[in-house]
N, C-alpha and C positions, 0 to 999 in steps of 0.2 A: 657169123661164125657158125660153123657146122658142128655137129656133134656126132664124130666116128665110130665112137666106144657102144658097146651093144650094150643093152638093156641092163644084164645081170652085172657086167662089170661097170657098168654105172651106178647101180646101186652097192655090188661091195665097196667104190671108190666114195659116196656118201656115208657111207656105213663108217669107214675106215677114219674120215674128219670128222664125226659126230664122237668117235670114240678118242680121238686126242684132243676135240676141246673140252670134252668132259674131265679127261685127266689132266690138262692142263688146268681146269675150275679146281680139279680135287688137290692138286701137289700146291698151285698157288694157295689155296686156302688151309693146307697145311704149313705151307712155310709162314705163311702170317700169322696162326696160332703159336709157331715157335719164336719168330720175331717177338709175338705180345706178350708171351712169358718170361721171354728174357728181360724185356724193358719192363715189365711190371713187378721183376722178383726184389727188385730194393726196396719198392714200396711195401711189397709183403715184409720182408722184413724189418723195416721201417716200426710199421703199425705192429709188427707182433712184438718190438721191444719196447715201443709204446704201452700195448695192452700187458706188457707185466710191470711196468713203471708205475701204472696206473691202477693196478691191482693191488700193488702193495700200498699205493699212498691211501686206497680205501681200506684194507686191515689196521692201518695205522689209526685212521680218521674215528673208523669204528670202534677200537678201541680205546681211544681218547674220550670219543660220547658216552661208551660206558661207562667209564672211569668217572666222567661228568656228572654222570646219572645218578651213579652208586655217592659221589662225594653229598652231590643233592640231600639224598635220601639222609643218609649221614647227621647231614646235617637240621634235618625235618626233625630226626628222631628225639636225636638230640635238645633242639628247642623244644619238643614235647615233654621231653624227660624233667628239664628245666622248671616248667612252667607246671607238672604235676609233682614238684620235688616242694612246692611249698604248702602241702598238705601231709604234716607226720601223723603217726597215727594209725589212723582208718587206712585200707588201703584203697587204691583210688577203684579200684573196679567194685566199693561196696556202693558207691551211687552215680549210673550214669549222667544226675544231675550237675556233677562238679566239671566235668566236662565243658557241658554248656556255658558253665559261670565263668570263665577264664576268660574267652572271645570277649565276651562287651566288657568286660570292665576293663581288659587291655584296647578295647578298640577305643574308649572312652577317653582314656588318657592322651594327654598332651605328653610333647619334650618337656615341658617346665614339671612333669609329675616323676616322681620315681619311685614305685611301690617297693615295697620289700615284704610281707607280708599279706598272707590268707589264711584266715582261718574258717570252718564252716560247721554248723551245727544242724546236722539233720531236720533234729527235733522229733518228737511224737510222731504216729501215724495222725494223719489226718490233721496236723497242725502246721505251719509254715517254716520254711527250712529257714537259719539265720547266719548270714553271712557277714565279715567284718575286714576291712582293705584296709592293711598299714602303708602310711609311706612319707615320704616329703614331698612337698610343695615348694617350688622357687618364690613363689609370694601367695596372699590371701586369696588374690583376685583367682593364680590358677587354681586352689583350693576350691574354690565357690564356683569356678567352669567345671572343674573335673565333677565337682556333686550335683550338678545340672544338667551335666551327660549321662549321668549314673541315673538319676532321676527322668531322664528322657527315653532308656531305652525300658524295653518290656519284660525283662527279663528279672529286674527289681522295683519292690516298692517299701515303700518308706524309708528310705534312704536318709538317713542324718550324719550331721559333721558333730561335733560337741563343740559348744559356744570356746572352747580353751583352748581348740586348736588354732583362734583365730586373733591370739594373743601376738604372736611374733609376725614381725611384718615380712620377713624373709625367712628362708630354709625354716618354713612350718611343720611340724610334726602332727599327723593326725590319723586320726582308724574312725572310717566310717564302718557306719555299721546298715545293712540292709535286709531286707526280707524278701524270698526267694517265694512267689506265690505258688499255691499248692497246684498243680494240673491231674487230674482224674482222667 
């Protein structure tokens, strides 16, 4: 095969297919960005009514946990209030000692005990605080556990029952009485 065509109109005629398959590259690969938008735009909006589906069940979720948090709290306070409501009197912030005194004799206790009374006597400087736990016992036996827990932890010592509480063999009535040792 010959080649008739002279030098320079051989190269405009190279020139001329270099520049329509470029435009052919450039329109086809326009037409497939518009093809992929089209077939991608349901899924955009697909996922954007997802993403506020999913926005509000988190406003919600969140405000349920605070709601959670705050009832918690609530209720913290409360059992606090409780549990410092059986000291009339004195008020409780005159000795951050009574504080402490609450935890072990409530950690002490069994189900079979049910206190109803504290009472607390500072006492002197430099002399030992004296603390006294009313309550009932379902029988002797948890009376005589509950005064061996009281007497195990560190927080009391000489801890006694009086010989009279240990008269009835069921629902006992009894007020220990203990001493709160002095810390310097």
């Amino acid at each position: 095969m010959s080649n008739l065509l002279p030098p320079k109109e051989k190269h405009l005629l190279v020139r001329m297919y270099r520049t329509r398959l470029a435009t052919l590259f450039f329109v086809s690969g326009a037409a497939l960005f518009v093809v992929g938008s089209i077939v991608l735009m349901p899924s955009l909006l697909l996922l954007k009514s997802d993403q506020i589906i999913l926005t509000s069940k988190r406003d919600t979720f969140a405000n349920f946990e605070t709601n959670k948090i705050a009832q918690s709290l609530a209720a913290t306070v409360s059992d606090i209030n409780a549990r410092l409501a059986v000291f009339p009197g004195k008020p409780v912030t005159a000795s951050p000692l009574i504080a402490g005194l609450l935890d072990p004799a409530l950690r002490s206790k069994t189900s079979a005990i049910h206190l109803t009374a504290f009472s607390y006597d500072p006492g002197n400087k430099g002399t030992e605080a004296k603390i006294k736990i009313s309550g009932v016992a379902d029988s002797r036996a948890d009376l005589l556990l509950f005064a061996e827990k009281l007497k195990a932890t560190r927080s009391f010592t000489n801890v006694t029952v009086p010989i009279t509480s240990f008269i009835k063999d069921a629902d006992v009535t009894f007020t220990a009485s203990a001493t709160v040792p002095v810390t310097s």
